[in-house]
BAVEX-40624 format. One record per residue (C-alpha): residue number from 0; residue in one letter; x, y, z. Coordinates in Angstrom, 1 decimal. Each point is the difference from the previous one (the first is absolute). Layout:
# residues N
<site i="NUM" aa="A" c1="X" c2="Y" c3="Z"/>
...
//
This chain:
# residues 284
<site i="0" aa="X" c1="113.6" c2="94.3" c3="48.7"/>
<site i="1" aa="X" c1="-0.4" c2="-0.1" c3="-3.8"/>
<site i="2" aa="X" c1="0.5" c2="-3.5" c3="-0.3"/>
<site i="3" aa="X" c1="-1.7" c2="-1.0" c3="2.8"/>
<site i="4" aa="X" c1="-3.4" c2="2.4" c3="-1.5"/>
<site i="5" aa="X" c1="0.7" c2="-2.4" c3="-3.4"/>
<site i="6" aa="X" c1="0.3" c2="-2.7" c3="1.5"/>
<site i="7" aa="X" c1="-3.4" c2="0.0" c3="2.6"/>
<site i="8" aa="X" c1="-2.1" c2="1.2" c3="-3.5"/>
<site i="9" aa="X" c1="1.1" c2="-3.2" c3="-1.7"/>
<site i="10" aa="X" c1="-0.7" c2="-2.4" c3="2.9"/>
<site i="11" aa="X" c1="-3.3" c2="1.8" c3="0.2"/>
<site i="12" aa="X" c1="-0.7" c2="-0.3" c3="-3.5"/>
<site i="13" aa="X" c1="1.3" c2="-3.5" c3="0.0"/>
<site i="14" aa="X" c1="-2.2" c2="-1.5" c3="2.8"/>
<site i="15" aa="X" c1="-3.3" c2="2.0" c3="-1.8"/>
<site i="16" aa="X" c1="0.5" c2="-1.5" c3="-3.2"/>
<site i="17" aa="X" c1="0.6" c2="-3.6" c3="1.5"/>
<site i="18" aa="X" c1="-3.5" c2="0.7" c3="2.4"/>
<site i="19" aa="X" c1="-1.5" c2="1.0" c3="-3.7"/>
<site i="20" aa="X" c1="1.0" c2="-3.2" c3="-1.9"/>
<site i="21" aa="X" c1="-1.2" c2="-1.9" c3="4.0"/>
<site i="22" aa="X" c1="-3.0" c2="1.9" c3="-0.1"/>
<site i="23" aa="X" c1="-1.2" c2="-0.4" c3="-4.3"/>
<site i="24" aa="X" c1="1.1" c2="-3.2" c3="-0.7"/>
<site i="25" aa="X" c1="-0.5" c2="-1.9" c3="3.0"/>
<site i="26" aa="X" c1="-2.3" c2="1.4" c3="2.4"/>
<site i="27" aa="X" c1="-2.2" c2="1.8" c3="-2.6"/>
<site i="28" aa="X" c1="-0.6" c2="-3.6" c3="-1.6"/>
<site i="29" aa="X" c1="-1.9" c2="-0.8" c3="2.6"/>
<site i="30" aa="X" c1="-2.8" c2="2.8" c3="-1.0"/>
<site i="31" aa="X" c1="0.4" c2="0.6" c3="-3.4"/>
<site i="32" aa="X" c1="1.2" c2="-1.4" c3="-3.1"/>
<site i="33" aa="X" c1="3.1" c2="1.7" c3="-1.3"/>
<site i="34" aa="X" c1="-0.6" c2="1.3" c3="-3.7"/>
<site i="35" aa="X" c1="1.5" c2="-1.8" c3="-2.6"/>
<site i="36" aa="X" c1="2.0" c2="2.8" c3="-1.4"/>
<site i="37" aa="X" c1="3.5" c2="1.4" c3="2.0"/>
<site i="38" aa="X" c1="-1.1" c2="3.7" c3="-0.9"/>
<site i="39" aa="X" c1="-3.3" c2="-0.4" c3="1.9"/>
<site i="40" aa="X" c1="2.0" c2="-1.5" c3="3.0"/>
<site i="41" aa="X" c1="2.0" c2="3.3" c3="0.2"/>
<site i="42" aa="X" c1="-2.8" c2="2.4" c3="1.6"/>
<site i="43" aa="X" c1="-0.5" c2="-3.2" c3="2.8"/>
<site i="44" aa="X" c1="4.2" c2="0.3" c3="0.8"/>
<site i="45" aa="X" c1="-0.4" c2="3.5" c3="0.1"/>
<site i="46" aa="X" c1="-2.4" c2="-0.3" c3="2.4"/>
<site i="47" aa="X" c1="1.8" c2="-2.6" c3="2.1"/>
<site i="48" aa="X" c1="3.4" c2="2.3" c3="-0.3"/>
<site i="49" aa="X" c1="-2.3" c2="2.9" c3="1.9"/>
<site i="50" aa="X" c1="-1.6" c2="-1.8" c3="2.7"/>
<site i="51" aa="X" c1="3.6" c2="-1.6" c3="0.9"/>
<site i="52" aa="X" c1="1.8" c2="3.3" c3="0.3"/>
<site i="53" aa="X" c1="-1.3" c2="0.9" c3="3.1"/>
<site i="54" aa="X" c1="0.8" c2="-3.3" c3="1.3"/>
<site i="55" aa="X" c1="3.4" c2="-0.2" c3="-1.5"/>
<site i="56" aa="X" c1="0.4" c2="3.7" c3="1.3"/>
<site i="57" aa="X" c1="-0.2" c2="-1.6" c3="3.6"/>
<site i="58" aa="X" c1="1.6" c2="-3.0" c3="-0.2"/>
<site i="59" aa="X" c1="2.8" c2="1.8" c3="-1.0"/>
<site i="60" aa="X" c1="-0.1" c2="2.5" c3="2.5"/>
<site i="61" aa="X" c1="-0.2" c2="-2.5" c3="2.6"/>
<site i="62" aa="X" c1="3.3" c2="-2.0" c3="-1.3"/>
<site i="63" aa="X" c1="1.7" c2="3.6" c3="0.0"/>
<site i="64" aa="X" c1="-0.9" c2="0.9" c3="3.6"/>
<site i="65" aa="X" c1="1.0" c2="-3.4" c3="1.3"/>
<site i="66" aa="X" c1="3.3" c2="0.7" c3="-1.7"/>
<site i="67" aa="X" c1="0.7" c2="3.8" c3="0.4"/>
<site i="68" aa="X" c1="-1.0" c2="-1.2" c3="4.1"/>
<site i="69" aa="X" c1="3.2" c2="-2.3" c3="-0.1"/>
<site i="70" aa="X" c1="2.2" c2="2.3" c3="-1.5"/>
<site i="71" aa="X" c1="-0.8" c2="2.8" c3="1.8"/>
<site i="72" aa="X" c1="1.0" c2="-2.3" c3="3.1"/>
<site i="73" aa="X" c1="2.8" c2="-0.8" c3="-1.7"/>
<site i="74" aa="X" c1="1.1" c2="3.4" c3="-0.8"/>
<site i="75" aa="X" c1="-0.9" c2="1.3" c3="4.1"/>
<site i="76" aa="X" c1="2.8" c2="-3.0" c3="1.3"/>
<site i="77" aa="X" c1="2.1" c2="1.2" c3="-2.5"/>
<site i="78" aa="X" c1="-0.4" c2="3.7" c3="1.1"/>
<site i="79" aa="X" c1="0.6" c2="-1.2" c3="3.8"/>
<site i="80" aa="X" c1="2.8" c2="-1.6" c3="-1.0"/>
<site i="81" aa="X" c1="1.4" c2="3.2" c3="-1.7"/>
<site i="82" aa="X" c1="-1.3" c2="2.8" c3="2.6"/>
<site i="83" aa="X" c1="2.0" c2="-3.0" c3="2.3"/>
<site i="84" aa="X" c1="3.4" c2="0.1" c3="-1.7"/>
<site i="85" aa="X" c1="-0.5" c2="3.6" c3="-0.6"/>
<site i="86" aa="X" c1="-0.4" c2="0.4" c3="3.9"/>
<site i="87" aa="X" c1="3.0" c2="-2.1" c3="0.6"/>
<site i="88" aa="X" c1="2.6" c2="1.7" c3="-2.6"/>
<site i="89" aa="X" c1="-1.5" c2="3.8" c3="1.4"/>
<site i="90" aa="X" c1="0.7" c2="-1.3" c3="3.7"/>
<site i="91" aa="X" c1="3.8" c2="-1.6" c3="-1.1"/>
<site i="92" aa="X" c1="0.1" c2="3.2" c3="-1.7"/>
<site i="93" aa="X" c1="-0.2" c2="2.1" c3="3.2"/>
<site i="94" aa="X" c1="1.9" c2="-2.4" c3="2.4"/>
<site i="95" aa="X" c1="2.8" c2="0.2" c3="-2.6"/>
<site i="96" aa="X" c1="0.1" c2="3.6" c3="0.5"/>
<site i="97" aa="X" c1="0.0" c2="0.0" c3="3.7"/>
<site i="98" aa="X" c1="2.9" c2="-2.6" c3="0.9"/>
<site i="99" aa="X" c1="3.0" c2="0.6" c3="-2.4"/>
<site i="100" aa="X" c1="-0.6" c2="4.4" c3="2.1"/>
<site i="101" aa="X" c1="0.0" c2="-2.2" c3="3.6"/>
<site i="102" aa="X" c1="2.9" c2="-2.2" c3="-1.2"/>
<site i="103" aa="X" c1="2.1" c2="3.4" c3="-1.1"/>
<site i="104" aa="X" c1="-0.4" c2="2.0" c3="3.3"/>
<site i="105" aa="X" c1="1.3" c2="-3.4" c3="2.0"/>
<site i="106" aa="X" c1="2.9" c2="-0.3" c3="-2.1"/>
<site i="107" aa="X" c1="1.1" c2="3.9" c3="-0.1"/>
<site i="108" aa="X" c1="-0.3" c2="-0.2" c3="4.1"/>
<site i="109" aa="X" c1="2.1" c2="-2.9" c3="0.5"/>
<site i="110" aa="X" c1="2.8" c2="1.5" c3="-2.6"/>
<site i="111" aa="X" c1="0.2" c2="3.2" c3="1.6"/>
<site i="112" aa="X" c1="0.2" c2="-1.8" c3="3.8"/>
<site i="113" aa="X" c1="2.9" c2="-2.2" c3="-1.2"/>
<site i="114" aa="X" c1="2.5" c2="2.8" c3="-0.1"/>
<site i="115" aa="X" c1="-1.5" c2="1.3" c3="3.2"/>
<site i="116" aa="X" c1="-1.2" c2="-2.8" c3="1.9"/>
<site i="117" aa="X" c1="1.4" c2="-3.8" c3="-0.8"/>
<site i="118" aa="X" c1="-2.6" c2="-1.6" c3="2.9"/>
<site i="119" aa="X" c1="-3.1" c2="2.0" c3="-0.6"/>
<site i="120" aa="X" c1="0.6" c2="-0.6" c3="-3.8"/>
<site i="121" aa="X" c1="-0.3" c2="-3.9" c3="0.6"/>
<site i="122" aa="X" c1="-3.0" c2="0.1" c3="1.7"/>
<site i="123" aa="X" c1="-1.7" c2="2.1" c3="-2.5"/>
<site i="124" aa="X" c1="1.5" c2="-2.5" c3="-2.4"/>
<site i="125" aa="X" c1="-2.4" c2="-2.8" c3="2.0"/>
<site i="126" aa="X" c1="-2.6" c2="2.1" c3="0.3"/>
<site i="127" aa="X" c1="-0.4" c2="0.7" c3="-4.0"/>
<site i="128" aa="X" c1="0.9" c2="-4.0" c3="-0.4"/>
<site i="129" aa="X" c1="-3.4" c2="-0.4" c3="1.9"/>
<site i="130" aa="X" c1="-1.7" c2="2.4" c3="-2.2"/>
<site i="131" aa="X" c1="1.2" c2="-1.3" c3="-3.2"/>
<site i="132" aa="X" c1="-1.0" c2="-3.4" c3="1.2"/>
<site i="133" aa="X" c1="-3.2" c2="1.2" c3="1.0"/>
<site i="134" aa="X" c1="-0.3" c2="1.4" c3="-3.9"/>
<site i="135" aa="X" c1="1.4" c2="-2.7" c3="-1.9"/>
<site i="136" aa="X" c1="-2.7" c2="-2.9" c3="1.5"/>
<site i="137" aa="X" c1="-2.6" c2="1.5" c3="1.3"/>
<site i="138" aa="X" c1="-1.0" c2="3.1" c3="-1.8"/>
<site i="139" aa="X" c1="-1.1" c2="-2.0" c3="-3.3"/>
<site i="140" aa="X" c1="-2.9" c2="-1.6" c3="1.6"/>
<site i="141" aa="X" c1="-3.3" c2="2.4" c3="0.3"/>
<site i="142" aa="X" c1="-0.4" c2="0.0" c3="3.2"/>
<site i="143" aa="X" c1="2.8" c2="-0.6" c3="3.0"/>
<site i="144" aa="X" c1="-0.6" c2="-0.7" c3="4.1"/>
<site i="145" aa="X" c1="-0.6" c2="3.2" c3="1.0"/>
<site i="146" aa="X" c1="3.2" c2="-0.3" c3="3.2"/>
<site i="147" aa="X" c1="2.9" c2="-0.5" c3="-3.4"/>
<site i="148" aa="X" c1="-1.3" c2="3.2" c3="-1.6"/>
<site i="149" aa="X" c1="-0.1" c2="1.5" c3="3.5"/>
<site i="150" aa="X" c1="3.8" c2="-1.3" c3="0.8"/>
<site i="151" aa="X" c1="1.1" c2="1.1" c3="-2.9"/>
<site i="152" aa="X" c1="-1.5" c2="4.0" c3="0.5"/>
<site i="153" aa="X" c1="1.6" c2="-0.4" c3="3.5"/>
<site i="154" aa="X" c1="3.5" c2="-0.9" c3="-1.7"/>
<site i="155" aa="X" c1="0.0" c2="3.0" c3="-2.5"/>
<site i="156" aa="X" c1="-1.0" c2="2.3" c3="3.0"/>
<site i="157" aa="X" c1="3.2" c2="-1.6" c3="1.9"/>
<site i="158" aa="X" c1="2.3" c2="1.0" c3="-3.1"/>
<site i="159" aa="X" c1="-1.7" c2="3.4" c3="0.0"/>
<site i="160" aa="X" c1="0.2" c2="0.7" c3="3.3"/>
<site i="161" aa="X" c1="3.8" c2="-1.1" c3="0.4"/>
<site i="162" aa="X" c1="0.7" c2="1.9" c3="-3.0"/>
<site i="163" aa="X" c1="-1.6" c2="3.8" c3="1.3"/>
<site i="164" aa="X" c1="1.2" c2="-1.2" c3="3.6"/>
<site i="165" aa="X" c1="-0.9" c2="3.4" c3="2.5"/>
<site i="166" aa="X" c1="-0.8" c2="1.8" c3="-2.8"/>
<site i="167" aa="X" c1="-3.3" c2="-1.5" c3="-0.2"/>
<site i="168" aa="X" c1="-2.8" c2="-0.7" c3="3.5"/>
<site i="169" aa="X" c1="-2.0" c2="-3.2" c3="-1.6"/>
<site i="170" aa="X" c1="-2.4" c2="-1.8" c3="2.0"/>
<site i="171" aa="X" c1="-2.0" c2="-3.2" c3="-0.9"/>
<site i="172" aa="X" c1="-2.7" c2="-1.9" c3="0.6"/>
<site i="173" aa="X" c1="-0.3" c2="-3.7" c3="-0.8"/>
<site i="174" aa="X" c1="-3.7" c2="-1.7" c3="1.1"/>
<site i="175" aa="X" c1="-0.6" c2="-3.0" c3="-1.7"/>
<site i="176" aa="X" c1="-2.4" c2="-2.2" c3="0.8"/>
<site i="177" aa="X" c1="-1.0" c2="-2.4" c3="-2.6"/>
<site i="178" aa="X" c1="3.5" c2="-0.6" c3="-1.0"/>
<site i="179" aa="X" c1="-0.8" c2="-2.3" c3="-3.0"/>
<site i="180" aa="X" c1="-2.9" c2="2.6" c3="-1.5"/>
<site i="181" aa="X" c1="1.3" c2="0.4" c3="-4.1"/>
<site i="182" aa="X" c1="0.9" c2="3.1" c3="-1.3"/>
<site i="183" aa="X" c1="1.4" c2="1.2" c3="-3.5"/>
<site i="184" aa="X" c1="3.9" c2="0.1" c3="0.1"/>
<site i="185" aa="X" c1="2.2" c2="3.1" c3="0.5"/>
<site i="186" aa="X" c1="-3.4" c2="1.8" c3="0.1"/>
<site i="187" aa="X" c1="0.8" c2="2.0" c3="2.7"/>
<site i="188" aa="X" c1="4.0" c2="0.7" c3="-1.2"/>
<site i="189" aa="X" c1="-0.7" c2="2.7" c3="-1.7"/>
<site i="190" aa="X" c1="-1.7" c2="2.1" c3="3.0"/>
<site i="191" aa="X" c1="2.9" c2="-0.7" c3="2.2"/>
<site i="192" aa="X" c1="2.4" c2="0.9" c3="-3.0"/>
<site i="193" aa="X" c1="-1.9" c2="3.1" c3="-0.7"/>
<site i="194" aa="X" c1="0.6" c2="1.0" c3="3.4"/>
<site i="195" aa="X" c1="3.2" c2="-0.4" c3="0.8"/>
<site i="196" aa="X" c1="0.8" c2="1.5" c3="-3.8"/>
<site i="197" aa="X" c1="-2.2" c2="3.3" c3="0.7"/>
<site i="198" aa="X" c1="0.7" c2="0.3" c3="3.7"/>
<site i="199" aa="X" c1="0.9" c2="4.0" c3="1.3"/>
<site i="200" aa="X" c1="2.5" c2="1.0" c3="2.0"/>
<site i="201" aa="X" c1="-0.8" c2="3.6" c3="0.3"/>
<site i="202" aa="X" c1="3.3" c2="2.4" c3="1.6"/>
<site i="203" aa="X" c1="-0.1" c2="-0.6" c3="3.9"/>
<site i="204" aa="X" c1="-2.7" c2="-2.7" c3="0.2"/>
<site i="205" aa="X" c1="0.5" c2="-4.2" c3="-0.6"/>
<site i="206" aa="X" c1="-1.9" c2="-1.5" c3="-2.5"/>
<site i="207" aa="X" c1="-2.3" c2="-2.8" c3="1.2"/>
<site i="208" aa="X" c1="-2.1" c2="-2.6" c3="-1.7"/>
<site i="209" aa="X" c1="-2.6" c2="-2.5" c3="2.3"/>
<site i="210" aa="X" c1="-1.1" c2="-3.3" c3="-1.3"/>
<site i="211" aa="X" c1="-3.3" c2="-1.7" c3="1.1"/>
<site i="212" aa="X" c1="-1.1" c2="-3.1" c3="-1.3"/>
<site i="213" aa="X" c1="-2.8" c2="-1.6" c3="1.7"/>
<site i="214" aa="X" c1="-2.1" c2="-3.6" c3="-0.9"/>
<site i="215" aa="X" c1="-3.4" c2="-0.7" c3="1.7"/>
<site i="216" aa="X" c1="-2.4" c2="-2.9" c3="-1.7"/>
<site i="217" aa="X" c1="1.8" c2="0.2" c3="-3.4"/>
<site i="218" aa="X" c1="0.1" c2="3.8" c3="-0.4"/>
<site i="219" aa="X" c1="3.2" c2="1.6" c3="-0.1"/>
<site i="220" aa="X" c1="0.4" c2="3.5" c3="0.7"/>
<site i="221" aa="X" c1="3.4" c2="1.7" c3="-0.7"/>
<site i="222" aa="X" c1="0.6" c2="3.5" c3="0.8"/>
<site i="223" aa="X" c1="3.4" c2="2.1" c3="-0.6"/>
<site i="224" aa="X" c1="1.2" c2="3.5" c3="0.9"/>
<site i="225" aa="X" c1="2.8" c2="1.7" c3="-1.1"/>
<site i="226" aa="X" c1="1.3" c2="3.6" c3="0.2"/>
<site i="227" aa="X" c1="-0.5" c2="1.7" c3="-3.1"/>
<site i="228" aa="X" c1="0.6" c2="3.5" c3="-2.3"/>
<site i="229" aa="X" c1="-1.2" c2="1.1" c3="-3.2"/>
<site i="230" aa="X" c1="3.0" c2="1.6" c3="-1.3"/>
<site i="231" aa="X" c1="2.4" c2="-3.0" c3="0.7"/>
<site i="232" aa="X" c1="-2.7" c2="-2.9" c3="-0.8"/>
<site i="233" aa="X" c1="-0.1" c2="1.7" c3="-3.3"/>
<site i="234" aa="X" c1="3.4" c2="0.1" c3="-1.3"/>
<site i="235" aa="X" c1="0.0" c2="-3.4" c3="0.7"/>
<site i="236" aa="X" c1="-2.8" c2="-1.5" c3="-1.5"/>
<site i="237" aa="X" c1="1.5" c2="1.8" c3="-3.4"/>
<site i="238" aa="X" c1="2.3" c2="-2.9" c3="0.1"/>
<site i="239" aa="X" c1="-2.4" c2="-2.4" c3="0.5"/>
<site i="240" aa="X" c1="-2.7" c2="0.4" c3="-1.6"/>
<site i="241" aa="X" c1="-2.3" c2="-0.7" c3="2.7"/>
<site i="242" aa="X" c1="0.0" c2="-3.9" c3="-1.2"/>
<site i="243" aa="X" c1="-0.3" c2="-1.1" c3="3.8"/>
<site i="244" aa="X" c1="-3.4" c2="0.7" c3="0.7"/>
<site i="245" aa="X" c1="-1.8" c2="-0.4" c3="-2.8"/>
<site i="246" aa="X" c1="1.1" c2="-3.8" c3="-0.6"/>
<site i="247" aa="X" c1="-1.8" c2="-0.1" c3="3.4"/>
<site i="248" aa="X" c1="-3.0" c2="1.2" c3="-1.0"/>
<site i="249" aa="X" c1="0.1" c2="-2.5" c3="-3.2"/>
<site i="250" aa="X" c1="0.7" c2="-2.7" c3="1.9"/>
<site i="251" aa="X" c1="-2.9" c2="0.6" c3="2.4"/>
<site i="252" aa="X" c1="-2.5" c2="1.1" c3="-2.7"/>
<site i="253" aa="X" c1="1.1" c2="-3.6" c3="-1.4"/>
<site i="254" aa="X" c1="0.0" c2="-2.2" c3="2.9"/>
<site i="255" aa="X" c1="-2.2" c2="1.4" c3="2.4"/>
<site i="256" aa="X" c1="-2.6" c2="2.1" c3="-1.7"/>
<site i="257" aa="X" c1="-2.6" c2="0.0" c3="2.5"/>
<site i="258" aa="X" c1="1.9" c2="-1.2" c3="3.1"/>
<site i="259" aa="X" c1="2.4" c2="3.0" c3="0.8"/>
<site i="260" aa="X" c1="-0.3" c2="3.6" c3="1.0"/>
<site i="261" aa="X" c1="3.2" c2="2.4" c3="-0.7"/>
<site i="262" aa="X" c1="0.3" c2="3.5" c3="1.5"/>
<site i="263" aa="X" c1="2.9" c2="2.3" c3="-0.7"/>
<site i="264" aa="X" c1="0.4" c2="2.9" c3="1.4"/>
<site i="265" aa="X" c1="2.5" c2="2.7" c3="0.3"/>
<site i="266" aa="X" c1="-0.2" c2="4.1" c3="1.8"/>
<site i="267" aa="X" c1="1.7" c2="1.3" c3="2.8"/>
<site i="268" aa="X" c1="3.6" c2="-1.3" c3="-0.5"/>
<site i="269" aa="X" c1="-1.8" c2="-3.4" c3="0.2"/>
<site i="270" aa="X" c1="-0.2" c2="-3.1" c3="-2.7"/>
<site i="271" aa="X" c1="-2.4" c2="-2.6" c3="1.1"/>
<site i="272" aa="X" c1="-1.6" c2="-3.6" c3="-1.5"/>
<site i="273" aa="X" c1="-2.4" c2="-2.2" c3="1.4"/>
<site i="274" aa="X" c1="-1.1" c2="-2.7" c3="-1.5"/>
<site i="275" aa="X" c1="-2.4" c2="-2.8" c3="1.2"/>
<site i="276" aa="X" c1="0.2" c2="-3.4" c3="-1.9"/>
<site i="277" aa="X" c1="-2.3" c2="-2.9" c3="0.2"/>
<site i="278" aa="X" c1="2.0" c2="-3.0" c3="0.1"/>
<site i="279" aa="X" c1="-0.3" c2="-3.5" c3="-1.5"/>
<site i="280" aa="X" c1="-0.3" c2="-3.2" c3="1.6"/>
<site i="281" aa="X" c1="2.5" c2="-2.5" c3="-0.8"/>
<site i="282" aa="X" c1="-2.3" c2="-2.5" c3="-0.4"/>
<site i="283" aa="X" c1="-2.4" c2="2.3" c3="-2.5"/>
//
């Protein structure tokens, strides 16, 4: 700023002195003789140098506004940019989070059921081959067909329901219309996650969890229940750290910031979230 102050005083000092020598030695011929003498010339530049400053004052002022208005729209694409990548890393940041957690609750199933079950092993070994497919190629892109991210919830609720067996009553609900509606990948993961996770089995009653997800005219609305206690929920999330949810929120606080609507609630031996989603268009 100092430099640039220095520099704007000399260009205006600059361009009054030139309009002084413009305005006493050539315009001012035209009316008056100049005097002979240089030292009776000086009060005539003087008085040239003070009528150009406001002029130079403005010219100058002009030339600066023309370029402070290009840099400042240089500097707002660079700040898109940035807020952009910024978006991008926070976003890689959270799915990073959420898949190597999946990935490890697949792989302890399946090598627990291979001393115990050879056959049902295998097909949970197909089943996670599916969802690391589903990972690996699709979930780098922004936005995914809204059926892949639905097939893949519907494969980790197969490996979580095979793995509780009668232990566990879970019911689902699948009602997708607009099959090729966009939505963020593994958004949903966590809920589903979160459920089975914090599920309660309370002495003498089986634990339950009901899945709803529901698409009319590109609004999703996804709904899960699960059984659910204080006391056990919170020697659990000691462990965790309560990661799960909270990437969720991020994540929809990022992508969809006016678009969503996320309710969780939990009382009566009951955990409960709804969310409602408005979806993309592939062609947006």
């Amino acid at each position: 700023m100092s430099l640039f102050l220095i520099q704007a005083t000399l260009i205006i000092f600059t361009l009054s002195f030139i309009y002084a020598l413009i305005f006493t030695y050539i315009t001012g011929n035209a009316d008056t003789a100049l005097p002979a003498d240089f030292s009776d010339q000086v009060p005539l530049l003087w008085k040239g140098f003070y009528l150009a400053l406001p002029a130079s004052f403005l010219i100058n002022g002009a030339a600066c506004g023309v370029k402070f208005y290009q840099e400042h729209g240089k500097i707002e694409r660079d700040h898109i940019l940035l807020q952009q990548t910024h978006l991008e890393n926070q976003l890689k940041l959270l799915q990073d989070q959420i898949n190597p957690h999946v990935v490890f609750n697949i792989l302890n199933h399946i090598h627990i059921l291979m001393r115990t079950d050879t056959q049902l092993a295998d097909y949970l070994l197909l089943k996670f081959s599916d969802i690391l497919r589903y990972q690996l190629y699709h979930c780098n892109q922004n936005l995914v067909p809204l059926d892949k991210d639905i097939e893949h919830i519907q494969n980790l609720v197969e490996v979580e329901k095979l793995r509780w067996g009668n232990e566990l009553d879970v019911k689902t609900t699948w009602d997708i219309h607009h099959k090729k509606a966009c939505i963020a990948p593994l958004l949903l993961v966590n809920f589903i996650e979160n459920a089975f996770k914090y599920v309660c089995r309370l002495p003498g009653h089986k634990g339950y969890i009901i899945i709803s997800c529901k698409e009319r005219d590109h609004l999703l609305t996804f709904y899960i229940e699960n059984s659910y206690s204080d006391i056990i929920s919170y020697k659990k999330k000691d462990n965790v750290g309560g990661i799960g949810l909270q990437n969720v929120k991020k994540r929809l606080n990022l992508q969809y910031p006016d678009s969503h609507d996320l309710k969780i609630e939990s009382g009566d031996q009951i955990f409960r979230i709804t969310l409602t989603l408005k979806l993309s268009d592939p062609d947006e």
